[in-house]
C-alpha positions in Angstrom: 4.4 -10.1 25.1 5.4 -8.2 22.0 6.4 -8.0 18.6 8.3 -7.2 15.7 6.4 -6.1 12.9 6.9 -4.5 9.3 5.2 -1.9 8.0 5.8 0.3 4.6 9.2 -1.3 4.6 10.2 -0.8 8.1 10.5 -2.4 11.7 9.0 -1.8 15.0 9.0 -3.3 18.2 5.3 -3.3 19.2 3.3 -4.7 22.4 -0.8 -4.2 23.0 -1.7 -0.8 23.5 1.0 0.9 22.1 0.8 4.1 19.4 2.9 3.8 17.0 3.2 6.4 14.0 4.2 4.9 10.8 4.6 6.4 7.0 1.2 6.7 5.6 -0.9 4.2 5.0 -4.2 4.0 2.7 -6.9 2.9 5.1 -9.7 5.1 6.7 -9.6 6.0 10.0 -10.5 4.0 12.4 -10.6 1.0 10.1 -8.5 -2.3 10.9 -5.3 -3.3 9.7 -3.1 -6.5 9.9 0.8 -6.3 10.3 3.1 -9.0 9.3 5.0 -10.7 11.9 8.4 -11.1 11.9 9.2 -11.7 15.7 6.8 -13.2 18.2 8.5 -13.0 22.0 5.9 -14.2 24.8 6.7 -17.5 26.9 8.8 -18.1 24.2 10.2 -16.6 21.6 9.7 -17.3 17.6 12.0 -15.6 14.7 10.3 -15.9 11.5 11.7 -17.0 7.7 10.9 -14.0 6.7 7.2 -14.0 9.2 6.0 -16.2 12.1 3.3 -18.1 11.0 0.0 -17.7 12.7 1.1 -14.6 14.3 -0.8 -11.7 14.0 -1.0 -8.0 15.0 -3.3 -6.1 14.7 -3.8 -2.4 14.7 -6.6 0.4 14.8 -6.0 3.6 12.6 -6.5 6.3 15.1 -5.3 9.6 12.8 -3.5 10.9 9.7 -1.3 13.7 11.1 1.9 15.2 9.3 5.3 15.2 10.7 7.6 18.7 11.5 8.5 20.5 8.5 12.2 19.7 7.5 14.2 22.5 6.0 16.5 21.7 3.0 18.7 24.7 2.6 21.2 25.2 0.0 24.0 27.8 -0.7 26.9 28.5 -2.5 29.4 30.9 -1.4 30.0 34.0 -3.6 27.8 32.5 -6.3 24.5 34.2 -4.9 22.9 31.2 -5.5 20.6 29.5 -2.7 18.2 27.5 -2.7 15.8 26.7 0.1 13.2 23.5 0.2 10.6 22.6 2.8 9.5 19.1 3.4 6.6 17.1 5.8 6.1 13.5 5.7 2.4 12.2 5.9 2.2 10.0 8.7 -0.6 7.6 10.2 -0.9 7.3 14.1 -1.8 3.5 14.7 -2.8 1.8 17.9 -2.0 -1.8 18.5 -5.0 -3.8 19.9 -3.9 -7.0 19.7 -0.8 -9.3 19.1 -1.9 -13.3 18.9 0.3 -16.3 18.2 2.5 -19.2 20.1 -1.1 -20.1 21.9 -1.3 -16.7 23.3 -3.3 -13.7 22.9 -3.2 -10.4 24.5 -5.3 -7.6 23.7 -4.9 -4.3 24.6 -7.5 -3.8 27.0 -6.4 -6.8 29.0 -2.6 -5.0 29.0 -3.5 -2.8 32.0 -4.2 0.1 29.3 -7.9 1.3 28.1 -8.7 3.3 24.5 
């Protein structure tokens, strides 16, 4: 079973036990969050207008970490004008331990994978 969820404006394809690593989110680690739902695929499959109703995903905030540094480097030739920016993005490493919905539930410990 898995799922398509949306989180800080973007989509992921999810099942139970997976890591994902999203843009930050506000939450303390190890606290709980809840994911919309916009596709539900089990025994059958359910698209939502725009989110599956009672569907559910839910996640565990394992760590804040940030991502590789991205260089921004400007120059203009003959000019001796360059400019050179640095940039990492905060991200938030979050485990899925549970997807529910269409009469189904499956949690991660029961996917075959522990903590």
């Amino acid at each position: 079973m898995f799922a398509v969820i949306k989180a800080n404006g973007k989509q992921y394809r999810v099942a139970a036990a997976d890591k994902i690593t999203i843009d930050h989110l506000d939450a303390e680690v190890g606290s709980v969050f809840t994911f919309p739902v916009l596709m539900l695929s089990g025994a059958s499959v359910a698209i939502g207008a725009p989110h599956v109703d009672g569907a559910t995903v839910t996640g565990e905030i394992v760590e804040h970490t940030r991502g590789d540094k991205v260089i921004a480097f400007k120059k203009r030739r003959r000019q001796n004008s360059r400019r050179k920016r640095g940039f990492r993005a905060d991200l938030t490493v979050v485990r899925i331990t549970e997807i529910s919905g269409l009469g189904e539930t499956v949690k991660a410990d029961a996917a075959g994978v522990g903590a």
